[in-house]
Phi, psi and omega in degrees: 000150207225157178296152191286322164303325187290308198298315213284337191293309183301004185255316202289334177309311201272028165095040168263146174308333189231169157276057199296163167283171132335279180321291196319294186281351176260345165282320166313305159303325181310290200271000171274342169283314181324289201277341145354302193301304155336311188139058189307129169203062181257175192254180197268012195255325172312314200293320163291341165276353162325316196287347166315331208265352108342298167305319155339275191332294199315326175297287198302309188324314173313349215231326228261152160336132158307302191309317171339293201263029162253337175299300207291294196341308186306316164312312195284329200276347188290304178294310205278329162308313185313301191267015169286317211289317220259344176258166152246119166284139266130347170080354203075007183318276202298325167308320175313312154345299200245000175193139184295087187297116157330176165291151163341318210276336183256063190295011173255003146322323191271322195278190186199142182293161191260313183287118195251146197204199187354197169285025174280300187320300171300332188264348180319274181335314176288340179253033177089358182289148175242149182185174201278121148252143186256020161276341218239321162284000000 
């Protein structure tokens, strides 16, 4: 098991580009649930590399000290509730489109934002998303 200073250097080994921190990728996360809630409308290649930084996490916890992931957890689990309320579950259908989907275990692949906005929306929306427009209410 590895140190919360450790996991980002063994992740960046096993190929993420950086040594990200803990702290780093649970803010990353923090702040792509934030702007979801909000309206994302950034395009869709943002959004799916946004969403790597989840996969992060889902990597070190596999990695990381026990005493870590009981602190950390309640956080994690508080954001990823955070972005249910803020997605549509779809199974992945519409993302499946536009990005090659991980395995079952990384279900937040699977949802989609529920407020569809900028060029996230349009193309969510061309590929079948159905979700809250805030031009049209």
């Amino acid at each position: 098991m590895a140190t919360e200073s450790e996991v980002g250097e063994l992740l960046r080994l096993r190929g993420w580009r950086a040594a990200f921190t803990v702290t780093d990728r649970l803010n990353a996360w923090a702040d792509l649930v934030s702007v979801i809630e909000a309206g994302y409308d950034d395009d869709i290649f943002e959004y799916t590399n946004d969403l790597y930084c989840r996969n992060w996490l889902h990597e070190a916890w596999l990695l990381l000290d026990e005493p870590v992931v009981q602190l950390l957890t309640p956080r994690v689990r508080s954001l990823d509730d955070q972005y249910k309320d803020v997605t549509v579950d779809d199974d992945g259908t519409v993302l499946a489109q536009f990005h090659r989907l991980p395995g079952p275990d990384l279900w937040w692949w699977r949802r989609h934002p529920r407020i569809l906005t900028g060029e996230l929306g349009r193309s969510l929306r061309s590929a079948g998303a159905v979700g809250i427009d805030p031009d049209v209410v």
